[in-house]
N, C-alpha and C positions, 0 to 999 in steps of 0.2 A: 590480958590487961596489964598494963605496966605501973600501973599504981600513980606515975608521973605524965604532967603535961609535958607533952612536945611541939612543939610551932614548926609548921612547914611552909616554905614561903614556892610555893610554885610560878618556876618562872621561864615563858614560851624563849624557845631560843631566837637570834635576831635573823632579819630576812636573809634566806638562802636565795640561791638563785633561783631553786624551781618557782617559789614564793611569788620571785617578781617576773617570773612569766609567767603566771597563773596556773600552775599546772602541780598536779600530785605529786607528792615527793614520798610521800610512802616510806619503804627501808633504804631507798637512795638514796648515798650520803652527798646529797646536795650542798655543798661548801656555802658560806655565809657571802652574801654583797658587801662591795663596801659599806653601804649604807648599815646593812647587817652587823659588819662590824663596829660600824658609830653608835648602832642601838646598843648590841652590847657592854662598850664604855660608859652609852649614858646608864642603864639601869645597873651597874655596875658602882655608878659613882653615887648614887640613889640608895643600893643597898651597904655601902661602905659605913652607916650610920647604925646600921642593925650587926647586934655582937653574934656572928655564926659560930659556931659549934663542927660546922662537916657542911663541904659540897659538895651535894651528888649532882650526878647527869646520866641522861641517856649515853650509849656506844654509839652515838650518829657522832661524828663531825660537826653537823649545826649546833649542835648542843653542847660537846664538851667544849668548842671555842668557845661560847658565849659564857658556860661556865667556869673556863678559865680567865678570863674577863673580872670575875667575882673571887674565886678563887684568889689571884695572884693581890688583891686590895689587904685578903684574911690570913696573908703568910701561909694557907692551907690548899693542902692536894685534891685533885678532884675527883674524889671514887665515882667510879661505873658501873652502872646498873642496865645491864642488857634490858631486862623485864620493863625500861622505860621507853622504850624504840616506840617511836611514833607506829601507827596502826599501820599493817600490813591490808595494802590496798587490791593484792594481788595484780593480774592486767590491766589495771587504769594507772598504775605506775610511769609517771611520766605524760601522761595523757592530760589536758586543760580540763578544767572545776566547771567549765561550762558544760560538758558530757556528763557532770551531774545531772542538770537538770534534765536532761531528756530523758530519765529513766521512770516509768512512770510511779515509781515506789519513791521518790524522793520526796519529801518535806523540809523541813528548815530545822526540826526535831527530830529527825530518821534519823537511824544507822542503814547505812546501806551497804551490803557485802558484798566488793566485787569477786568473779570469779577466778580462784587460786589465794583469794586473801583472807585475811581475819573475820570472825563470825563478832557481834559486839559481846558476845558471854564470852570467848578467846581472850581479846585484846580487854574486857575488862579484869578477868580471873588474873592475867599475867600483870596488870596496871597494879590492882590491890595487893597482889605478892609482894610488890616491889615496896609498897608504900608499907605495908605490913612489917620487911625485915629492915626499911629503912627505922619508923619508929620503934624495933623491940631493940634495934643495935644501939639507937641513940637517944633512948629512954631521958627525959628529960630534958634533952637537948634544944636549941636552935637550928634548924638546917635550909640550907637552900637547895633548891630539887628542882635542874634545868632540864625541862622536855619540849613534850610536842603540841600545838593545836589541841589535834585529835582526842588523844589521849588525856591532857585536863579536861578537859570537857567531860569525856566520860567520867573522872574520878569524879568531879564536883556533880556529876549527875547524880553519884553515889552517893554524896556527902548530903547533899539536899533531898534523897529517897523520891527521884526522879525517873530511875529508870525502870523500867527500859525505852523512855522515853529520853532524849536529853535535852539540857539547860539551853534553853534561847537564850543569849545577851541580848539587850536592849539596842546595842550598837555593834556593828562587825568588830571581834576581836583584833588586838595589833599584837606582831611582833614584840616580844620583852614585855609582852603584859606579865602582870604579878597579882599572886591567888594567895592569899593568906588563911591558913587553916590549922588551929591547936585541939588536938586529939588528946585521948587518955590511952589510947588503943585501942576503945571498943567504939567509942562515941567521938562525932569531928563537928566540928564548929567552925563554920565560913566567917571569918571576919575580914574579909576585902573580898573582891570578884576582878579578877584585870582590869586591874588598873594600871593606866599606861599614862598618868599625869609628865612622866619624864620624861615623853616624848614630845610633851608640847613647849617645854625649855628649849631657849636657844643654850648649843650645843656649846662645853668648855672648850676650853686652847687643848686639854687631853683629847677630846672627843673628835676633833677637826685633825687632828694627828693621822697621816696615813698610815 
């Protein structure tokens, strides 16, 4: 327990390309769209208002762009945290989200483990690691924490004592959605859920910037 609150603002990186061909990206370091990169700018110019402390990101590509996006607004560097790599899909790597459905173990609430990839006690044990040695390092802190889909989803399943079930949104998750969540270290407390109001803004003169 660290005695101190810490606010973590988790926030999906912007569309990669696998994204917008519908397909797994998994450990692929699937580079960002443009468009990906305008998301980034806008949720970038959104968090420029909130005082950070430390940005972290997953070692993927999609992530530490979009968290240097956020980064470069805070004068600050943007540490890497392997232990936030989007979930290891194993064989469906690259393969369309529609080969989801056809398995007949899928749900809307499943984990489902392809084979050679991550089991969801794996990809959750290695998720809370990360968030565990982000809050003892940054005890009291502000931090922004750019990762994966997959991977929030599983935390806030933890954070809301969902699993091993996980959280259905009410609505399909978006690119540069943002998760707000203040811990003590033992206990977390959701006060936002992706919210992606910043994408429904027409776009600044920064943001239309190639």
């Amino acid at each position: 327990m660290t005695g101190r609150e810490t606010t973590l603002y988790l926030v999906r990186h912007g569309e990669s390309e696998a994204n917008a061909a519908g397909r797994f990206a998994g450990r692929m370091d699937s580079p960002l769209t443009p468009r990906g990169r305008q998301q980034a700018e806008a949720v970038a110019e959104v968090l420029s208002r909130v005082r950070f402390d430390h940005v972290v990101s997953s070692d993927l590509r999609r992530a530490r762009d979009t968290a240097e996006a956020t980064a470069r607004r805070h004068g600050l560097r943007v540490e890497v945290h392997p232990d936030l790599a989007e979930i290891d899909v194993g064989e469906a790597e690259g393969r369309l989200f529609e080969d989801l459905r056809t398995r007949p173990d899928w749900t809307p609430d499943s984990f489902v483990q392809w084979p050679g990839g991550e089991s969801l006690e794996q990809a959750f044990q290695r998720a809370k690691r990360a968030v565990d040695r982000i809050v003892s390092e940054h005890a009291g802190g502000t931090v922004c924490v750019v990762g994966h889909g997959g991977i929030t989803r599983i935390l806030v399943s933890h954070f809301l004592g969902l699993l091993p079930k996980l959280y259905r949104h009410h609505a399909p998750t978006r690119n540069t959605d943002i998760t707000i969540v203040r811990t003590d270290g033992v206990t977390y407390r959701v006060e936002a859920l992706f919210d992606d109001a910043h994408l429904d803004r027409p776009p600044s003169p920064e943001e239309r910037a190639p």
